[in-house]
C-alpha positions in Angstrom: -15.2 -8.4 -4.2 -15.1 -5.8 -1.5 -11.6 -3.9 -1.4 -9.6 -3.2 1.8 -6.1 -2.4 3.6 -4.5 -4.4 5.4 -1.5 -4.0 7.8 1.8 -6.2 8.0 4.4 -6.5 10.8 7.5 -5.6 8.8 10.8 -6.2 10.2 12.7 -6.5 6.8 13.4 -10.1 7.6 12.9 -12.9 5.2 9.4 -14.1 6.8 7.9 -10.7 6.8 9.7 -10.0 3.3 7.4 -13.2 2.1 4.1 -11.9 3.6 4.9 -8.6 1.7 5.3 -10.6 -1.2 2.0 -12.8 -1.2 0.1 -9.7 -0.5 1.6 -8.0 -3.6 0.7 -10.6 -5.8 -2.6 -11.3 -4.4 -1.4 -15.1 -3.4 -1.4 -14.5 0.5 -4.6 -17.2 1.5 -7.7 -16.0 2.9 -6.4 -12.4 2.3 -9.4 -9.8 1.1 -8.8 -7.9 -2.3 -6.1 -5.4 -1.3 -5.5 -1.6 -2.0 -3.0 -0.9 0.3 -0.4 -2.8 1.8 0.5 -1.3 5.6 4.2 -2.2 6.6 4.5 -1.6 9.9 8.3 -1.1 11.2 8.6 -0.8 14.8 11.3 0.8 16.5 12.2 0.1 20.0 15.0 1.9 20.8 17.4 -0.7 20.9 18.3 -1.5 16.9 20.9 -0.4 14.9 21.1 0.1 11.3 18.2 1.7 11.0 18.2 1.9 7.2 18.2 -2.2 6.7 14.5 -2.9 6.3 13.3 0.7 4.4 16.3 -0.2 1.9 15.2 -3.5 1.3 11.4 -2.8 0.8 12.5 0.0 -2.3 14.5 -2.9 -3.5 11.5 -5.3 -3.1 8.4 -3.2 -3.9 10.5 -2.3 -7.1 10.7 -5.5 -8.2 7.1 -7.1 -7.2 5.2 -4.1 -8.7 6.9 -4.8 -11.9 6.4 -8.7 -11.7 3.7 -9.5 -9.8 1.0 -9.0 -12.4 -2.3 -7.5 -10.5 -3.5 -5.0 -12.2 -3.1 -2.4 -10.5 -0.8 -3.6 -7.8 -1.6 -2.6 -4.3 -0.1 0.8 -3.0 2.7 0.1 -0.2 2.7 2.5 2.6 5.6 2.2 4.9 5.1 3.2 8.1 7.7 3.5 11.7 6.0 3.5 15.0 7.9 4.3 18.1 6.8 1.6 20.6 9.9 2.2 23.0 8.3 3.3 25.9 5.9 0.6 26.1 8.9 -1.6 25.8 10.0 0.2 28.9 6.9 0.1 30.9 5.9 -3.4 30.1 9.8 -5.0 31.1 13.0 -2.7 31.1 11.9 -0.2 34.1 10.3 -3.4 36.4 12.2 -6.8 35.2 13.5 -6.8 38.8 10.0 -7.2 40.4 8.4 -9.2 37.3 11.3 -12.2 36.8 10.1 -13.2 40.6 7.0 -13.4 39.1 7.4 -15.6 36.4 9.9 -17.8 37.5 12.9 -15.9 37.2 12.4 -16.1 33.3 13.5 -13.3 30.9 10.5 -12.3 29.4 12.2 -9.4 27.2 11.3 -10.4 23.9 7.7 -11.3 25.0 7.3 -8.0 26.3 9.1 -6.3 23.1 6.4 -8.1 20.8 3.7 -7.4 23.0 4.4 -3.6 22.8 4.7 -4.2 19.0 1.4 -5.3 19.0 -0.3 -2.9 20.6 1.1 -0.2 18.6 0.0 -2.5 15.2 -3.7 -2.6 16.9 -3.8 1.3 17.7 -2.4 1.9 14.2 -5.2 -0.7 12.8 -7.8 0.9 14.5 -7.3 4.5 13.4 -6.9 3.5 10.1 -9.8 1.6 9.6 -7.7 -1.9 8.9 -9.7 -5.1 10.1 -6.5 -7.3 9.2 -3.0 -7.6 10.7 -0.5 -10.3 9.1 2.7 -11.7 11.4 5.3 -13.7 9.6 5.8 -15.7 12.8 7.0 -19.7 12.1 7.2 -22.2 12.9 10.8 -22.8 13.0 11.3 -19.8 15.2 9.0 -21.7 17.6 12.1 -21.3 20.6 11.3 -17.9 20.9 8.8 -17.3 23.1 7.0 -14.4 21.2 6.5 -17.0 18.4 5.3 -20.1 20.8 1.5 -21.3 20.6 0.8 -19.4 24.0 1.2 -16.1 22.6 -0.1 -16.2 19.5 -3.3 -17.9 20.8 -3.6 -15.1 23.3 -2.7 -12.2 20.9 -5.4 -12.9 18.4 -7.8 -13.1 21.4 -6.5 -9.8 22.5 -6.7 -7.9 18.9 -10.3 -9.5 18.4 -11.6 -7.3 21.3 -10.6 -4.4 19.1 -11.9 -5.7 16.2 -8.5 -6.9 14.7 -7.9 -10.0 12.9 -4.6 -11.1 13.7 -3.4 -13.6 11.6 -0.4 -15.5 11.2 -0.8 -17.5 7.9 2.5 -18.5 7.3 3.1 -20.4 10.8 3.2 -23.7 9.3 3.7 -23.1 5.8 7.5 -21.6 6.8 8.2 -24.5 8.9 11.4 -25.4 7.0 14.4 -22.8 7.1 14.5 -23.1 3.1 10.9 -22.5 2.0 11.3 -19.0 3.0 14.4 -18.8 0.8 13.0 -20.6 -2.1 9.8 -18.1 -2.3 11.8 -15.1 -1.9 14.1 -16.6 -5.1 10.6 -17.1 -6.9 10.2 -13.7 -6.9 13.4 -12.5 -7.6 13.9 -11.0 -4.2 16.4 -11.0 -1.5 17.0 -14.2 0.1 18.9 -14.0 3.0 19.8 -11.8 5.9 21.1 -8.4 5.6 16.8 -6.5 5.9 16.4 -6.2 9.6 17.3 -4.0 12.4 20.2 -5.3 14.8 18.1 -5.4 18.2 20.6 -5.6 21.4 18.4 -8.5 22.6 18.4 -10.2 19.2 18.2 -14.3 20.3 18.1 -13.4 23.8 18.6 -16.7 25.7 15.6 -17.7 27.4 14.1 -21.0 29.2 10.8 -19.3 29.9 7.6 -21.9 29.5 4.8 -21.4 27.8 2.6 -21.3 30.9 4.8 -18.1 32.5 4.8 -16.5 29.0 1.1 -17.1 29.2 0.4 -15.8 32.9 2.8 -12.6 31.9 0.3 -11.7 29.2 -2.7 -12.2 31.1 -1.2 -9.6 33.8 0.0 -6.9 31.0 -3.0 -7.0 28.7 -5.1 -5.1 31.2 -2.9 -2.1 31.0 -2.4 -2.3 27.3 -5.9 -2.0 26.5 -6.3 0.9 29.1 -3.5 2.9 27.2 -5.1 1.9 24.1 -8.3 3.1 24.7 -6.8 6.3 26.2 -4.8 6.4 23.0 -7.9 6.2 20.8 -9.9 8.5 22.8 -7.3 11.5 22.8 -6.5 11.4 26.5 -2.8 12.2 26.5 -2.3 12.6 30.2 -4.4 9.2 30.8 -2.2 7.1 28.0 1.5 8.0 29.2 0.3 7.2 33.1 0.1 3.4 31.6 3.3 3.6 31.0 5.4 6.0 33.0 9.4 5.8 33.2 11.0 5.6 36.3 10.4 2.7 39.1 6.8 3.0 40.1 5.2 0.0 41.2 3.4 -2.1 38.5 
């Protein structure tokens, strides 16, 4: 079987704690034979307790690479990308002119995952990694970064990079306690304590699936243009996507 990376939205949570932990011991479905295991932290510039999810993976990879049982186990690479001034660009610098647009809806977390993404795919791309896993569920469905809409659009988005984003535990996790229970099954930390504290952590929200939808439509344009920029070394080009202040957008 032909042997590749892939790359894993890591938060330090328990849902991306579980993908970690199916990929380790070569149980995550529909997952190619694995070398190395990509954990991808993103940092926004509004978390604290920065050393939550790195102290949680030495705890975990410790224990899965003495339990798991492939022989050899997949090498971890952790990994921190800086996606804060896309967080900027894409909400924080324009959420007065873009609510009006979408209903007067706070969009922030849509726009913080969509910035996480694109760093994920840029990272993906120069690293020669075809897959991406999100431990998005089903029982976070009320956030709208984890709704139907934005998964269906984001897979469509990474596929014209030639990314398979995939989010295999959507329906498995749909219970708050299966995520516990195969965390327990492998001996590893069950419960909160891994991730960053975000300042818009549960950020209330009543935005639909069809504004979340039309926001995404109007931002992907310009995240593939600073994407492309990104890949093809033009500095000057990439941070005019994205520059801070209160140009127009």
């Amino acid at each position: 079987m032909q042997q590749h990376d892939i790359a894993i939205l890591y938060s330090g949570g328990t849902d991306s704690l579980a993908l970690y932990a199916l990929a380790m011991s070569g149980k995550l479905l529909d997952t190619p034979r694995v070398v190395n295991i990509h954990l991808l932290h993103m940092l926004n510039g509004m978390s604290r307790f920065h050393d939550f999810p790195q102290r949680r993976l030495e705890v975990a990879k410790r224990i899965l690479t003495a339990s798991c049982g492939t022989t050899p186990s997949p090498e971890t690479i952790y990994v921190e990308l800086d996606m804060g001034r896309l967080f900027q660009g894409l909400w924080l610098d324009h959420y007065e002119d873009l609510m009006p647009r979408y209903g007067n809806k706070n969009l922030v977390c849509v726009a913080c995952k969509l910035g996480m993404h694109a760093k994920a795919i840029h990272y993906c791309i120069e690293h020669n990694i075809a897959f991406l896993y999100v431990g998005y569920t089903q029982k976070q469905g009320f956030y709208p970064e984890q709704t139907q809409t934005f998964m269906t659009k984001l897979q469509a988005f990474s596929k014209r990079f030639g990314i398979n984003t995939l989010f295999p535990l959507y329906e498995e996790l749909d219970a708050k306690d299966t995520a516990r229970h195969l965390l327990e099954d492998y001996g590893l930390p069950s419960t909160g304590g891994g991730e960053r504290k975000c300042l818009f952590c549960q950020t209330k929200t009543t935005a639909t699936e069809a504004e979340i939808g039309a926001y995404l439509d109007d931002m992907f344009s310009r995240v593939e243009e600073y994407i492309e920029h990104k890949l093809a070394g033009r500095i000057k080009d990439a941070a005019r996507c994205f520059p801070p202040g209160r140009p127009s957008i």
